[in-house]
N, C-alpha and C positions, 0 to 999 in steps of 0.2 A: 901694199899688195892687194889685189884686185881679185875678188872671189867672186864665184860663178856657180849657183845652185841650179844644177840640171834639172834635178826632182821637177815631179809633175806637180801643181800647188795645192792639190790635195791633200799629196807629202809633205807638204814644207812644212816647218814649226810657224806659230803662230807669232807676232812679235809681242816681245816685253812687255807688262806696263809699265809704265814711267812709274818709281819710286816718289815723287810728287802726287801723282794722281791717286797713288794706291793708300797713301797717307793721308788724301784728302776722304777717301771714302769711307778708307776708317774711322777716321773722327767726327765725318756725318753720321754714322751705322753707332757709332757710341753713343753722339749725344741724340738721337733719335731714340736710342733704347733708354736711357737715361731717362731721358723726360717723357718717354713711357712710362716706365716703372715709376716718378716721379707723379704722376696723373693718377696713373690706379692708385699708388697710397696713399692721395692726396683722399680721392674719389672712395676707397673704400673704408679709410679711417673715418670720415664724414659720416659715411652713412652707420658704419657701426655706431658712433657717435650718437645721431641722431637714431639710430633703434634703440638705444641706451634711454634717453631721454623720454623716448615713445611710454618705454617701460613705465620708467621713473612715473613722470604725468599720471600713465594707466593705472598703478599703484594709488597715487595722491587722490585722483579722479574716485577708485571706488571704495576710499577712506572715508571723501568728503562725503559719496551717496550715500555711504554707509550710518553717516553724520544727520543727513538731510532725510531718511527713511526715521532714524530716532527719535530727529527733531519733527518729522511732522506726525508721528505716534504720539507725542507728548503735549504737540499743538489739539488732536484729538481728542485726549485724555480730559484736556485743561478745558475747551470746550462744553464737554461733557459734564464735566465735574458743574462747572459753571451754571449749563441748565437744571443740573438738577439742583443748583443751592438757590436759584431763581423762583424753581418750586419751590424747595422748602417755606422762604422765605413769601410768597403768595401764602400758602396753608398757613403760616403762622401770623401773617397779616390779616388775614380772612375769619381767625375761628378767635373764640374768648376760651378761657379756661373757665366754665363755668363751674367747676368742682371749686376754683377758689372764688369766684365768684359767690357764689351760696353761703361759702365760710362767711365768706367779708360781710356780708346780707346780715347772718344770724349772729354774727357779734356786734352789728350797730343795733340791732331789736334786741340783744340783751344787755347792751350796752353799758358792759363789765360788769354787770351782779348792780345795777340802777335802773332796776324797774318801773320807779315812779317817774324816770325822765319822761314818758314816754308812754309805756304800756302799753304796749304794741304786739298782736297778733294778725296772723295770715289769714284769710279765710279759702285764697288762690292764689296761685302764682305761675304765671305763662309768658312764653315769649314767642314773639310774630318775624317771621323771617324775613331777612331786608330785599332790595334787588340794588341797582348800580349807582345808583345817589343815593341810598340811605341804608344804616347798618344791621335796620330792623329795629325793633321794640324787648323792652323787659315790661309786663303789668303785675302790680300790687295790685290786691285786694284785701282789704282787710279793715280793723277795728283798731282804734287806741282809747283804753280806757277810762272815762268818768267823761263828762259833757264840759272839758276844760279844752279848748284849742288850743291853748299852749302847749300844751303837750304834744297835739298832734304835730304845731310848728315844728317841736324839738324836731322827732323825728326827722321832719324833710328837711331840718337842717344837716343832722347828722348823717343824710343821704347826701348830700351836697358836700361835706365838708373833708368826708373822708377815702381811700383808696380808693375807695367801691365806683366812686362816680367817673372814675379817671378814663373808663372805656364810654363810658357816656357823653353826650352833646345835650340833653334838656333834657329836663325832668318837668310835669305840670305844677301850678301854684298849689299850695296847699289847702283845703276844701272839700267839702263830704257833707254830710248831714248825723246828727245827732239821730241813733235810736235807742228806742226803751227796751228795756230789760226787766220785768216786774218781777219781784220775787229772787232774782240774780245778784250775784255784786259782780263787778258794778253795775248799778241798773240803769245806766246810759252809756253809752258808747259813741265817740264818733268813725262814721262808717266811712272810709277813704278809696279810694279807686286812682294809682299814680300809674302813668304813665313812661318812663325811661325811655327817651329815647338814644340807640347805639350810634357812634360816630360812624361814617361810611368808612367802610373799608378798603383801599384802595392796595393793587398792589402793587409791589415793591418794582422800582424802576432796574432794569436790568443795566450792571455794568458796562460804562463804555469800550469799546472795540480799542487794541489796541491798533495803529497804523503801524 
């Protein structure tokens, strides 16, 4: 049968779409949306991801500064500490203890309750300050008594033999002159004038750097 739509084609209905066509467009319109949705959770799990990570890092980063500020407090510290044990050790290489010094002095002139090794008194006793080759000077003046030189030797021996000399480098030969005492005991003396000379003083080489 043969039909005949008078309508004007403004009227007319539109025709069908093909049941193929309309199935084709669906399943591009799905898998378009798909591998949309597909992309962003690809795209925003990533990046959550990687802001997670950002954290993480950020965290570790200002543990280690936090690490690297202590540690170089203590590089500081250790420095420090270091110059001043550098002092220290200049002042204690630089000076004598002359309080034991004197001791040690007046137990080799009394020379344990043995007076006649010797017999030995002071008349002066002075010391000359050094400068950067030499430690300086200690001078004896003084007397040992009766006109026997050996005696006087004892003495410079027992300068020479004992603690006392240990801050020293040279001491002069033994030698003086004999004088009179009339009326005295003893009535001669030999009259001595020594010389000590101090080791230089150098000071203390500063610890190597570590690299």
């Amino acid at each position: 049968m043969i039909r005949i739509n008078l309508l004007p084609d403004e009227l007319r209905r539109a025709d069908r779409t093909s049941p193929q066509v309309f199935v084709t467009l669906l399943i591009g319109v799905t898998l378009v949306c798909s591998a949309g949705a597909f992309f962003a959770k690809v795209r925003f799990g990533t990046l959550q991801q990687a802001l997670a990570e950002k954290d993480q890092v950020s965290q570790q980063m200002a543990q280690v500064k936090g690490h690297s500020d202590h540690a170089d407090k203590l590089t500081a510290e250790m420095q420090d500490y270091n110059r001043r044990s550098e002092t220290i050790q200049k002042i204690g290489n630089s000076r004598i203890l002359w309080t034991r010094k004197l001791d040690q002095l007046v137990g080799i002139m009394d020379s344990h309750g043995d007076t006649d090794r010797h017999w030995v008194w002071l008349d002066s006793l002075r010391s000359a300050a050094g400068d950067d080759k030499s430690g300086g000077s200690l001078i004896l003046a003084g007397y040992s008594g009766t006109q026997e030189l050996s005696r006087l030797s004892n003495f410079h021996e027992d300068l020479l033999s004992g603690p006392f000399f240990g801050d020293f480098d040279s001491i002069d030969n033994p030698g003086g002159s004999v004088q009179r005492f009339p009326g005295l005991y003893p009535d001669a003396a030999w009259q001595f004038n020594y010389t000590l000379h101090l080791k230089a003083r150098t000071p203390a080489k500063p610890a190597p750097k570590k690299k």
